[in-house]
C-alpha positions in Angstrom: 125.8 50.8 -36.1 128.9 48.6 -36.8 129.5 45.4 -34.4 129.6 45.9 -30.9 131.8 44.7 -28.2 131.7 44.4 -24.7 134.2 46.1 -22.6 132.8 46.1 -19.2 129.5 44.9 -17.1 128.2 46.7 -13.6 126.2 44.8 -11.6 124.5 47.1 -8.8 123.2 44.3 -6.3 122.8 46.9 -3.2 122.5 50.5 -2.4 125.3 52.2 -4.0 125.5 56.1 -4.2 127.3 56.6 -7.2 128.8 54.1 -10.3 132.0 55.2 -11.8 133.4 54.0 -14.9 137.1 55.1 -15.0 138.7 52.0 -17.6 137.6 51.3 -20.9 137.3 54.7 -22.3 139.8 55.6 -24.6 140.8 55.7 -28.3 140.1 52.4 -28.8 136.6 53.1 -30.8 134.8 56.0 -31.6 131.8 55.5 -30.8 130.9 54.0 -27.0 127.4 52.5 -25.9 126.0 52.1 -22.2 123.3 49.8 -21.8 121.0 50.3 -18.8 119.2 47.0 -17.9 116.4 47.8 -15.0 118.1 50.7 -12.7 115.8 50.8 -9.7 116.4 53.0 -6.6 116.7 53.0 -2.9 113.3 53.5 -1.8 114.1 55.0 1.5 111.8 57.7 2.4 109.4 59.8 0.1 111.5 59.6 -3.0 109.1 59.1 -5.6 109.8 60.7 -8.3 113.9 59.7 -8.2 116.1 60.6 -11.5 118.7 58.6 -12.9 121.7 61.4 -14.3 125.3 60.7 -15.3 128.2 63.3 -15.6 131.7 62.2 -16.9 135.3 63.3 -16.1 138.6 64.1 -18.3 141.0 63.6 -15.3 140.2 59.9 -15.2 137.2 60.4 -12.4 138.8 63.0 -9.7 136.3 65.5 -10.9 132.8 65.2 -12.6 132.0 68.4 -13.6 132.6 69.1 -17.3 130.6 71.8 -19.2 127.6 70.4 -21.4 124.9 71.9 -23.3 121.8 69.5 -23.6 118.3 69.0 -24.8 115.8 66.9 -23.0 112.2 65.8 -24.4 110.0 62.7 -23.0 106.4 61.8 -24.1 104.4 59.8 -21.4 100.9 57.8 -21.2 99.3 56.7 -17.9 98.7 53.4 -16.9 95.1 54.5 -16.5 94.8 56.1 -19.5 94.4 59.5 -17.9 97.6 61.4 -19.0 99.3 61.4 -22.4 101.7 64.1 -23.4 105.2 64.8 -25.6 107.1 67.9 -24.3 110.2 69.3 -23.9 111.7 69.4 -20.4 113.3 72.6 -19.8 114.1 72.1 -15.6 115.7 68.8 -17.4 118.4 70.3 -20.0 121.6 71.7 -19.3 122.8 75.3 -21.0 126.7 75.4 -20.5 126.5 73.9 -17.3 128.4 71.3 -15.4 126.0 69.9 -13.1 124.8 66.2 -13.8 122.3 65.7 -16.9 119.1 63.8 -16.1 119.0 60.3 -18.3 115.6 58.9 -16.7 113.8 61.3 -14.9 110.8 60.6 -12.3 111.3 56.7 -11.6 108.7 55.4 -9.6 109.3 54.3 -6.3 107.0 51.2 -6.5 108.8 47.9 -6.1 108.4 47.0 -9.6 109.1 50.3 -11.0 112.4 50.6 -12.8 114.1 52.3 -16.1 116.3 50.8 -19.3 117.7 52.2 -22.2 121.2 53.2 -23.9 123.5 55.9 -24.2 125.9 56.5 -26.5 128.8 58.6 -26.7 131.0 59.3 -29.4 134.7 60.3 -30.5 135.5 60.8 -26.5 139.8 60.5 -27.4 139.3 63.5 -30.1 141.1 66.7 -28.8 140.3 68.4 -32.1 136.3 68.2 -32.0 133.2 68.4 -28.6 132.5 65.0 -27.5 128.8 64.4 -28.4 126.3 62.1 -26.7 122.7 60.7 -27.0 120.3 58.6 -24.3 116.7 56.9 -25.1 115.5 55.4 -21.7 112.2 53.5 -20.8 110.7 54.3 -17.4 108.1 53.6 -15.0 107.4 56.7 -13.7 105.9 58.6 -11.2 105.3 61.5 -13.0 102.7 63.0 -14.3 100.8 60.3 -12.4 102.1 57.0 -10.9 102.3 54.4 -13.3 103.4 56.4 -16.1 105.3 54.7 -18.9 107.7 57.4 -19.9 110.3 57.8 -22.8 113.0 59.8 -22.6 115.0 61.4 -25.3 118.5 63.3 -24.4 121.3 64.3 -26.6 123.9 66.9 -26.0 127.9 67.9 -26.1 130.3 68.5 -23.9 132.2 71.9 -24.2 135.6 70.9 -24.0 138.2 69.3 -26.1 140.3 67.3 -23.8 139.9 63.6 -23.8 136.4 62.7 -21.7 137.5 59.2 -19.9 135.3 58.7 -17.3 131.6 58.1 -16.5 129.6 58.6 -13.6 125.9 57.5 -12.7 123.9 58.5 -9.5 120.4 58.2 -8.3 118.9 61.8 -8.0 118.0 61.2 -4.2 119.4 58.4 -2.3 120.7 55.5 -3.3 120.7 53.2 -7.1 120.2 49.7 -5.9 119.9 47.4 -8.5 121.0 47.8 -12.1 122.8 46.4 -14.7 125.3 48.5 -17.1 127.1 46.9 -19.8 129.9 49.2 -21.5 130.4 48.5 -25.2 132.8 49.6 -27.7 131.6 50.1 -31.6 133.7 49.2 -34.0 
């Protein structure tokens, strides 16, 4: 990784629906890197279980709905020592679709409970070549149990070769209410 600078920083404070990140993407760098400092969500109602997922745009954030093909894996251990597991998450990938992708899925809805990691994306400006992507998140989760620490492991492209120049992030069900998402720019 070469040095890193920062473009951008998102501080969620209160319940906020979705985070769009329309400036700072462009042919500056080739490679981009999103860092996710404790993303915790609304816990209104029985929403254990809540996803973090991201999609991104090539009109600048009108639409977010460009086709991706993705692969999803996470390996788990219970707080109680009653669970451990590594699998691959097939409800979790994408195949050619343009529906959100799942970055941290099954946050607990405990208080305390909230997921980090880093995404990066790469070459997003290049018209010639798929934008590729990768995620690794830590998360307290709610599944297979509660208190479940739970890596997750994404990676994908996205099947077009217009420019991708925004960046969305949502909270499966209800609202993201605190998180922190610093946008950096590898040079």
């Amino acid at each position: 990784m070469g040095i890193s600078t920062l473009i951008s920083t998102s501080n969620i404070t209160s319940a906020t629906s979705l985070v769009e990140i329309t400036s700072g993407i462009d042919s500056t760098y080739d490679e981009y890197m999103f860092v996710f400092t404790d993303v915790h969500h609304d816990l209104g109602g029985s929403n254990n279980g809540n996803h973090f997922e991201f999609n991104v745009s090539t009109d600048g954030g009108t639409n977010y709905n460009v086709t991706k093909t993705t692969t999803y894996f996470d390996a788990t251990h219970a707080e109680a020592d009653s669970d451990a597991s590594l699998q691959y998450k097939t409800g979790y990938d994408v195949a050619q679709g343009t529906g959100y992708q799942i970055l941290a899925g099954s946050i607990d809805s405990a208080a305390d409970a909230s997921a980090s990691g880093i995404f990066h994306l790469f070459s997003p400006s290049n018209t010639t070549y798929v934008t590729h992507f990768y995620a690794r998140f830590n998360v307290l989760s709610a599944s297979p149990a509660n208190n479940t620490c739970k890596e997750t492991n994404i990676a994908g492209y996205f099947n077009t070769t217009s420019a991708v120049n925004a960046i969305a992030f949502k909270a499966g069900v209800n609202n993201i209410d605190n998180a922190v998402i610093q946008l950096y720019g590898i040079a």
